[in-house]
N, C-alpha and C positions, 0 to 999 in steps of 0.2 A: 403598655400600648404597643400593636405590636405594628409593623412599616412592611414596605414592599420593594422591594429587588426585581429589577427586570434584567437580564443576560440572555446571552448563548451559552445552548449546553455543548461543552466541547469532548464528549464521549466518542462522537463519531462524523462522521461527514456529511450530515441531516443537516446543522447549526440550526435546529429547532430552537426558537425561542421559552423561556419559563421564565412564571412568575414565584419568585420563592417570598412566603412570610417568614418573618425572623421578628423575633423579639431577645432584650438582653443579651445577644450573642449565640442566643440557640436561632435554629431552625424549626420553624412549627410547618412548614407545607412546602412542597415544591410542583407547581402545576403549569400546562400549559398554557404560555401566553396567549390569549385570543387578538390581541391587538397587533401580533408579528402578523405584518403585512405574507412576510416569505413563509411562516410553517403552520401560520393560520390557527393556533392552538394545541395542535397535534406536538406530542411526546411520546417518547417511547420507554417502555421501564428503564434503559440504562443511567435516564434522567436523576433518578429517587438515588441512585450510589452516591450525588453527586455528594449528598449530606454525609452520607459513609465515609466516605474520601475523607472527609472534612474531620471529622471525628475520631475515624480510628487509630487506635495507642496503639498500634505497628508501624505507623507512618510515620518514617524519618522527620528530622525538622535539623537536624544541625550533623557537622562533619563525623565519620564514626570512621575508628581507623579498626582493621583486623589484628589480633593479637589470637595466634594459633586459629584455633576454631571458634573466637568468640567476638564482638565488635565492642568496642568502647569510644565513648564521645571521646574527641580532642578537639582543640580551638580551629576556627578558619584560620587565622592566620597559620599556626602548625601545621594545617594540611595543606594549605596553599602552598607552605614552605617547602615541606617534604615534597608536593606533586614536583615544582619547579626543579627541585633539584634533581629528582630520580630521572627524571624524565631528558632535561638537561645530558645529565651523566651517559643516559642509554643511547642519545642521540651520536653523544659526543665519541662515544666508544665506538659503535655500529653502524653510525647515519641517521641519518635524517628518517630515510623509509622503516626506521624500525620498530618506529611507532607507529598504530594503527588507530585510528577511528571506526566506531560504527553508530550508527545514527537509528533509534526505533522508530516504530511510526507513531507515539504521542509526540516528538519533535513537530511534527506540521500541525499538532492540535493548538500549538501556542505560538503564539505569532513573538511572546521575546526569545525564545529558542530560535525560532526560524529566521529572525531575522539579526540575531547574533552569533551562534555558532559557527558564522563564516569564520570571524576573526579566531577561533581555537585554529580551525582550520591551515590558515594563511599561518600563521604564528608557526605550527609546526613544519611548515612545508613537510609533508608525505604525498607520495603516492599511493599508499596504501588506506585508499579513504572507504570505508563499504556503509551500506544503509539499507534498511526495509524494501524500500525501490526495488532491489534484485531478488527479493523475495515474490513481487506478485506484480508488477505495474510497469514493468523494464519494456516490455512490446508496446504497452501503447505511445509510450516516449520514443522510443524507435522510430516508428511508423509515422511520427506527427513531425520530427525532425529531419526523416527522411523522403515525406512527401510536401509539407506544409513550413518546413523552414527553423523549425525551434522545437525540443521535446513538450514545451509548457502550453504547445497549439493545440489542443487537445478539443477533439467537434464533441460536442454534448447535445445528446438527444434532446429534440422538443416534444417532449411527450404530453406535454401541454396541449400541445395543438397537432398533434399527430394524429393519425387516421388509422394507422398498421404498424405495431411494435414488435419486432421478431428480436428474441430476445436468447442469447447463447451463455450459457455455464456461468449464469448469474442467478441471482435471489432475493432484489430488491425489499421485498416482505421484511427478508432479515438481515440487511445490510441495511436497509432505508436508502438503499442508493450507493453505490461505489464509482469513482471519480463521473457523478453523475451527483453531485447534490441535491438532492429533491426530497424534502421533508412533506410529510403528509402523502407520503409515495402511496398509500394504497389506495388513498383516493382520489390521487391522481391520474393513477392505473384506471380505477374504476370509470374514472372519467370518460376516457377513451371510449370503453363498453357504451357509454350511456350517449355517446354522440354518434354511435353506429359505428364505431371501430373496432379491431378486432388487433388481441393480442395473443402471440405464437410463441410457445418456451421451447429452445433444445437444451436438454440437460439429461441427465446421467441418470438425476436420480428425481423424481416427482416432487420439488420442493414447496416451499410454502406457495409461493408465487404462482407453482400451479393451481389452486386453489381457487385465481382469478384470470388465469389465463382462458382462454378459449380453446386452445388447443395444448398440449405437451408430447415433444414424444421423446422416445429415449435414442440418446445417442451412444454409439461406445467412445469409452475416455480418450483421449487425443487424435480424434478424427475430424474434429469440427474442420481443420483444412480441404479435406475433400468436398466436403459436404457446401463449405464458400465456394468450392471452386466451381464444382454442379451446380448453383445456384447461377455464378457471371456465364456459367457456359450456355444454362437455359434463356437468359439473358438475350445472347447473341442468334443462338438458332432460331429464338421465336420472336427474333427483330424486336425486342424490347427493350434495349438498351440504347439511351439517350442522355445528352450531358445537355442539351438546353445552354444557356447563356453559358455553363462551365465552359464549354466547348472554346468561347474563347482564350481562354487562360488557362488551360489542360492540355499536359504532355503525354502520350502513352499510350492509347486504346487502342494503336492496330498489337498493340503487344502483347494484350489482353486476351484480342479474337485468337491470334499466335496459341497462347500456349492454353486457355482455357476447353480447346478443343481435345485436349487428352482425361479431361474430366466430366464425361457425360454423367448426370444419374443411371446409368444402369451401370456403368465402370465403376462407381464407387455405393452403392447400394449397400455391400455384403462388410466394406469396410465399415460405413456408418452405423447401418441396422436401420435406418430409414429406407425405405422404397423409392425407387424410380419413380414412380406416379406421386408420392407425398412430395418429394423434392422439388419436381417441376410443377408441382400444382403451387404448392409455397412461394418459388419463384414468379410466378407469371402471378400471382395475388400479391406479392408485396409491388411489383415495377406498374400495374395498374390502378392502385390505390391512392386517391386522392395525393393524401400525404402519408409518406413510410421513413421511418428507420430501423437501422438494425445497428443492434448495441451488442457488446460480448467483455465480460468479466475476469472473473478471477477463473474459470474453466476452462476460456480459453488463452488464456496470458500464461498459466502458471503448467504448462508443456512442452512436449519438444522444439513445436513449430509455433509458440506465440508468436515470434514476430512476421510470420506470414497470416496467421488470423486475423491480428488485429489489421494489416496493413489490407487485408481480402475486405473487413467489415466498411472501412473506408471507403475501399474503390468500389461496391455494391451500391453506398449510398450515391457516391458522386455516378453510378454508370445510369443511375434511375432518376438524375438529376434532383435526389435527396437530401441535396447537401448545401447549406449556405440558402433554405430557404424556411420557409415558415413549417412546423411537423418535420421536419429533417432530422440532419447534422448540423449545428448552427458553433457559432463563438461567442464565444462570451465578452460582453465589455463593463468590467469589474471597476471599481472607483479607485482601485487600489491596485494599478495593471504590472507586474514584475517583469511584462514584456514590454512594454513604454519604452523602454531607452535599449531595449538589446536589439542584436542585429544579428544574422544566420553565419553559423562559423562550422569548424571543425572539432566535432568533441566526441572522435569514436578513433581509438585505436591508437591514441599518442603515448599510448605504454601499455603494458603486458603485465596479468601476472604472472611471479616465476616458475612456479609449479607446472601450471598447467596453460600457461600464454596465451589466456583467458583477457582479449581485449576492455582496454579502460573505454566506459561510458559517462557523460556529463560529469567526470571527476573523480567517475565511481568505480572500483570491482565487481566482478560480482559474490555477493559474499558468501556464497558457496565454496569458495576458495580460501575462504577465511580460516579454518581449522589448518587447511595442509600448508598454509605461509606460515605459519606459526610455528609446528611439525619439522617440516622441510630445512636443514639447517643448511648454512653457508650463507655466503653474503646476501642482504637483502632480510636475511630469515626476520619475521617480527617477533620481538623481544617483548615489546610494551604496547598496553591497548588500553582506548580509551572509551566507553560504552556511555551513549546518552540515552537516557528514557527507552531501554531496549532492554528485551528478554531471549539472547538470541539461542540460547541452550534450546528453547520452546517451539522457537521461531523460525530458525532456519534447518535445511537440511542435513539429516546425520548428526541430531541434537547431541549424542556421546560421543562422537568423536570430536567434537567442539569442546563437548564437556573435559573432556582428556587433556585436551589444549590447553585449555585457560591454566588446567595447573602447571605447566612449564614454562610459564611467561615467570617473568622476571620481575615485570612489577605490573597493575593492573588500576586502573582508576576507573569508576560508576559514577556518574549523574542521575541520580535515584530517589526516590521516595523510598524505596521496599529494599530490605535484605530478600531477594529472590534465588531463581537458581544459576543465573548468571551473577546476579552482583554477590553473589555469598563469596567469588573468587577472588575479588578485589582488595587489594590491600587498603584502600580508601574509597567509602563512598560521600559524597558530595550530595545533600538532599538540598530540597528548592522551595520556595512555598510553591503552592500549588491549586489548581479547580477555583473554590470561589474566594483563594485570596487576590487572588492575579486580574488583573485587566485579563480585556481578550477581544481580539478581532481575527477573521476568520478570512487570511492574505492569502492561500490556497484554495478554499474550497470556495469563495464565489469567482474564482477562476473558472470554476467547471459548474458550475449552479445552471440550472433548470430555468432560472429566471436573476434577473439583474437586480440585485439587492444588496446591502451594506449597512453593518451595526457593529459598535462600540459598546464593549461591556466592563464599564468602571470593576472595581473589587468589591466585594460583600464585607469582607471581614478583612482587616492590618495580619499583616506575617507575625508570626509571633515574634517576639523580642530577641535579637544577633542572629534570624533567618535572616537568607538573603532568597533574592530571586533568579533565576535561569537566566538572567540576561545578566544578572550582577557576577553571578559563576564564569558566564563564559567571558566576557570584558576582562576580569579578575586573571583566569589563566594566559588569556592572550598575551595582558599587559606583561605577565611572572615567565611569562616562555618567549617573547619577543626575542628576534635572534639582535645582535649587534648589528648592524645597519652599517657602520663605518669600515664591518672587515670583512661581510657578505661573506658568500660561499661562492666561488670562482669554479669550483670542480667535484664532484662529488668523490673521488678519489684520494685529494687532499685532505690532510690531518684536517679534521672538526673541535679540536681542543682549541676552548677556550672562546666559542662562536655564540656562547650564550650567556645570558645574562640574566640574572634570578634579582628582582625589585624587592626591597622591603615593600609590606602595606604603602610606607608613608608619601613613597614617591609612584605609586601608581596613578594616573593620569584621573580627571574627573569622569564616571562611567557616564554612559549616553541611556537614557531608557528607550524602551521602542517605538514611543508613540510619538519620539520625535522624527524618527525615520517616517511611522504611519501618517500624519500630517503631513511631512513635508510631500509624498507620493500622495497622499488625496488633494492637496494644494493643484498638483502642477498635474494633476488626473483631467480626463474628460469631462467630469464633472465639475471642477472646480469648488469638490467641499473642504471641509478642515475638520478637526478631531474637535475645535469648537461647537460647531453646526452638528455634527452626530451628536456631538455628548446631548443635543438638545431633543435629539429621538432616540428615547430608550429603550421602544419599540424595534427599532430599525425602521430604513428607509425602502420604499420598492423605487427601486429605479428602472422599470418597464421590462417587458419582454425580449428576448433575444431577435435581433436585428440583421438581416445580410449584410455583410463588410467586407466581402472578396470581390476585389484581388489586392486592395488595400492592407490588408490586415494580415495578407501571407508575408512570409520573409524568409523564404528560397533567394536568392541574389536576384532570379528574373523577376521574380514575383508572378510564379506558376505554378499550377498544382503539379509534383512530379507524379503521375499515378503509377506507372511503375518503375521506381527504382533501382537501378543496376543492382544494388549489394541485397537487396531483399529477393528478388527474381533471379540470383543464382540460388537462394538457399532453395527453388522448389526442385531442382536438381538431388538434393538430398532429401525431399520428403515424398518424389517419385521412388527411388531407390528401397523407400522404408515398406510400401506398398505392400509387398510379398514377405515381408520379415514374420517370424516366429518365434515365441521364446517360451521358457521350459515354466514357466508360473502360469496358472491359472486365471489368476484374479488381478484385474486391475485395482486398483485405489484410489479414493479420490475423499477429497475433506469436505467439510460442510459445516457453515457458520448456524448459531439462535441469536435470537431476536436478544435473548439476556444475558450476553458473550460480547465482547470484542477482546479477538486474538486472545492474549496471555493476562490480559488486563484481569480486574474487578471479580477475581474468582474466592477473593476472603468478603464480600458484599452478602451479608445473609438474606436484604433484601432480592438479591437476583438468583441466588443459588439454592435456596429452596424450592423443595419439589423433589421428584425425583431423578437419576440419577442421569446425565445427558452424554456423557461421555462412553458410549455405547457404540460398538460395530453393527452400521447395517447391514444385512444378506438377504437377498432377493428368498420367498419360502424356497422357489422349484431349488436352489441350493442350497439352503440348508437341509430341504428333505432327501437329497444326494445324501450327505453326513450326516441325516439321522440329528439333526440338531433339533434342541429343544429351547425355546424363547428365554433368553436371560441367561442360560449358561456360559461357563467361559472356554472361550474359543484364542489358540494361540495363532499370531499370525505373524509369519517370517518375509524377508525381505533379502536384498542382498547383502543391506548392512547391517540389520538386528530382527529381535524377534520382539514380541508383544503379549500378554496375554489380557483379554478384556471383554466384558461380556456382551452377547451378540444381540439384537434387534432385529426380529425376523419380521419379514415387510414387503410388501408386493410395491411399495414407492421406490425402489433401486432397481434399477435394469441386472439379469441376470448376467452373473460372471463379473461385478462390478461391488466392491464394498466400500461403504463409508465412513469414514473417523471423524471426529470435529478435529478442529487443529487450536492449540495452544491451552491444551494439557500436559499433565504427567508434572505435577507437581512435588509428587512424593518421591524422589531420586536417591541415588544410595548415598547413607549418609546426609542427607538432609531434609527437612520435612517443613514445604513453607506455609504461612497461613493461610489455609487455602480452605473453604467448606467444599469443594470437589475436587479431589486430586485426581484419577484418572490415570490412565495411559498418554502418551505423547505419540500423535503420527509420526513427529519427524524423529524417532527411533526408528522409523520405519525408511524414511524419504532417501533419497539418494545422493551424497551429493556428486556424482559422478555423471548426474542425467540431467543437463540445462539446456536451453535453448541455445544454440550454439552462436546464433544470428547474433542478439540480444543478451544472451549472459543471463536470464533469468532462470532461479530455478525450478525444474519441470516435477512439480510435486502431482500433478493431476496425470493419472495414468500412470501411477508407480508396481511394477510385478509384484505378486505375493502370492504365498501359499495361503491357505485355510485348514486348520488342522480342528478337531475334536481334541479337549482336553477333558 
């Protein structure tokens, strides 16, 4: 007889609801829930893996230590021992900083990672902490910390009830939304269309999302800055620009008319590739529009100047009084608020890294600086690193010089499911149960949700027998690496011998699970529920539409919107300057996600990776018929930091002089071969990591130089 499972799928930042049947321990179906209030039935294939996940005999389940080239099981307690002590030793030797963290982005998929890997954290005092953040999302935390008071203020389109969606170097179709939670996005999209709304894409390249859009046009890769600026400049000259009730709690707009006056559309025209007449007609249809916003992604985040985009996308909505109202910019009021008890502080620039004195953000590096800390020897150099749910060979930029990296470390620990091509380097990986063993609440992503929602997803299936879970792992090494408390560290100078202390098993303290954290925050939440009252909707609950809550809800010290920022309005000083620049490559670059992809993830899933082959360079025909190219052949392409070979995609959906990679390929590296049904090339052989946002620390993978060669 077989029973029903209701969850969240946590593949991606949709939290689509599914109903899966299971009988005796197997899976017979995984469909979507119709009765999820928030995703209304809608899934998406990367749903169907989740049963993959589940099943597949590659997927770690207990401790594997490396022995030369090959892994073998040993006990937790043997590796919890080993970790303590290595790690101990390297501290004790080098400091403290000479241990690294890096955090990927399935960390926020699972709320006991998220809300334990503080204490690894703390336990090791580093400063050298890096995570996914710096790969793609570092601008819009900038921008929300430096206008709104806290990086986690983050305005979320109401696309719900919106009128006019201007939409910049995103792909919702195939992301299902990025820090935008909105499940059943297409028909939400659609929505819009059928209420007499109208949605505008800028993007590079004709993506899915064009498809529904009403308009697309191409932009060239890191210009989206002008093209904001033309937009608040049309703004001003055609007396369109109004803040409405903001007005009383906004700092900034004679500073705006100031300097937007050096970006008309016809001054930046030639830089975007959009026209004078498209740009101000676009402007003067979004600020007249019942209700408008204008949202911008991973295209314009992951460039030189993200943090003037994202910070321009902000001050557009609030200058057409689109912000903090209904079809806006809204905030979310989540049952489970991780801004409840914070308060606006300083968390930019209270350390450096060494190399390249690459400013500390919310705790973090950016991890573009990750390979040469490592490289770079003398004090400080990182010795030992500690990798959670991240593939960062794949993931960040200048994947081989990272690769190069890992092997000169000293000692290296994984928090892993998979032998990949980052954890292959570790001396110790650390797996976790995992998907539908685990509880799961989604403490992140109805922060930024489309609408006010909340749901608890008990486990499907017990860990298999001496697993532990990601919250047991991290609790476990906190307690094993806790420093001695009675003799503290007075000076980072002073001898470190003997400041640590390695616990048997038997005295480590009782672990905490996370749902005692997650009750105790929906207890003393807005809502006043409890992990009881959910468990009794396995559904989920809708807890209403997005609601105005300013000036309340900011937390700037005044409690005002800064709209422009002193430390972000010096960087357009450097993006005037850039204006006139030339450089000796041709081709820009730029990535692009599918619908049956996320990052590095689920590429051994035969249900997703059948078909044919996606890991393909696009090229506009009018260039490939320059080189005589012919569809599918392979085509080498060089960079400043390596070269590539991969076969081409000839396609009038790319704007000329622009090609595109997917990113979080190239599985098949030398010397090792992971299970993968699509190995590929990897972009970030290509990427740079010498090219980041200088503002923000993110790295600027979109608009990367390259040649095009005929092989």
């Amino acid at each position: 007889m077989s029973e029903f499972h209701y969850r969240t799928c946590n593949l991606c930042e949709a939290v689509c609801g599914i109903e899966i049947e299971h009988a005796d321990g197997k899976i017979l179906s995984i469909k979507g829930d119709k009765l999820d209030p928030f995703s209304r039935g809608h899934i998406c294939p990367k749903a169907f893996a989740l049963k993959e996940i589940y099943e597949d005999e590659n997927r770690l389940k207990f401790p594997m230590k490396r022995f030369g080239d090959e892994f073998k099981e040993i006990s937790w307690d043997e590796a919890f021992d080993e970790i303590a002590n290595k790690i101990a030793e390297i501290q004790t030797k080098y400091g403290r900083d000479s241990v690294a963290v890096y955090q990927g982005n399935p960390s926020v998929h699972n709320f006991g990672t998220l809300l334990s890997s503080s204490a690894l954290l703390k336990s090791l005092k580093t400063k050298n902490n890096f995570s996914a953040t710096s790969v793609d999302q570092l601008p819009h935390h900038f921008a929300a910390w430096a206008m709104f008071g806290h990086p986690l203020l983050l305005p979320i389109p109401d696309i719900d009830r919106t009128e006019y969606f201007l939409i910049l170097g995103a792909n919702p179709l195939a992301s299902n939304g990025s820090l935008m939670t909105a499940p059943d996005v297409i028909n939400r999209l659609e929505d819009i269309k059928k209420r007499g709304g109208k949605i505008v894409l800028i993007d590079p390249r004709r993506n899915e999302t064009a498809r529904i859009a009403d308009e697309h046009h191409f932009i060239k890769p890191s210009s989206d800055a002008y093209f904001l600026l033309a937009i608040i400049h049309t703004l001003f000259t055609e007396d369109l620009a109004r803040l409405d009730r903001l007005a009383e709690f906004t700092d900034g707009v004679e500073k705006f008319i100031e300097f937007a006056q050096d970006y008309a559309p016809e001054t930046v025209a030639d830089l975007t590739g959009i026209s004078a007449d498209e740009i101000r007609r676009i402007a003067i249809e979004f600020a007249n529009a019942k209700t408008a916003v204008c949202y911008g992604r991973i295209g314009v985040s992951t460039q030189k100047f993200g943090g003037i985009c994202q910070w321009l996308i902000n001050a557009i909505n609030i200058l057409t009084a689109n912000f903090d109202r209904k079809g806006g910019a809204m905030f979310t009021a989540p049952a489970f608020d991780v801004l409840q008890v914070e308060k606006s502080a300083n968390i930019y620039n209270r350390w450096q890294s060494r190399a390249r004195k690459l400013p500390e953000f919310m705790g973090e590096l950016p991890v573009a600086t990750l390979a040469e800390e490592i490289l770079t020897e003398g004090e400080g150099q990182i010795k030992a690193l500690i990798t959670s749910c991240g593939n960062p060979v794949l993931s960040t930029p200048n994947g081989k010089q990272l690769e190069n990296a890992l092997e000169k470390l000293d000692f290296m620990v994984s928090i892993d499911i998979y032998v990949n091509e980052t954890t292959r380097h570790a001396n110790i990986i650390l797996p976790t149960a995992t998907g539908l063993e685990t509880s799961h609440y989604d403490v992140i992503f109805y922060l930024l949700a489309v609408r006010n929602a909340a749901k608890y997803s008990a486990p499907l299936f017990p860990k298999a027998e001496n697993a532990k879970y990601d919250w047991e792992v991290f609790q476990t090494l906190a307690h094993r690496l806790k420093r001695d408390e009675g003799k503290g560290m007075k000076d980072e100078s002073e001898s470190e011998k003997d400041l640590f202390i390695s616990h048997p098993s038997s005295l480590i303290p009782q672990l905490t699970p996370p749902e005692a954290k997650l009750n105790f925050g929906l207890m003393f939440g807005r809502y006043k529920l409890s992990l009881e009252e959910l468990q009794k909707h396995p559904h989920g609950i809708d807890l209403g539409e997005l609601k105005p809550c300013l000036p309340e809800r900011l937390l700037t010290e005044n409690k005002r919107i800064n709209l422009a920022p002193e430390i972000i309005v010096k960087d357009l000083e450097k993006l005037k300057a850039q204006m006139n620049q030339t450089n000796d490559f041709p081709f820009a670059l730029i990535g692009r996600r599918h619908l049956r992809d996320n990052n590095s993830w689920l590429h051994n899933s035969e249900i997703l990776m059948k078909g044919k082959n996606r890991c393909t360079a696009l090229i506009n025909d009018a260039d490939a018929a320059k080189l005589n190219l012919e569809n599918g052949a392979n085509v080498k392409i060089t960079s400043r930091v390596g070269a590539i070979e991969i076969p081409c995609e000839i396609t009038d959906t790319i704007a000329e002089g622009v090609i595109s990679i997917p990113h979080g390929y190239g599985h098949e590296r030398e010397g090792f071969s992971a299970n993968s049904l699509q190995s590929g090339a990897s972009i970030n052989d290509l990427t740079d990591e010498c090219e980041i946002d200088e503002l923000t620390g993110n790295a600027a993978f979109n608009g990367t130089n390259v040649r095009l060669e005929k092989i």
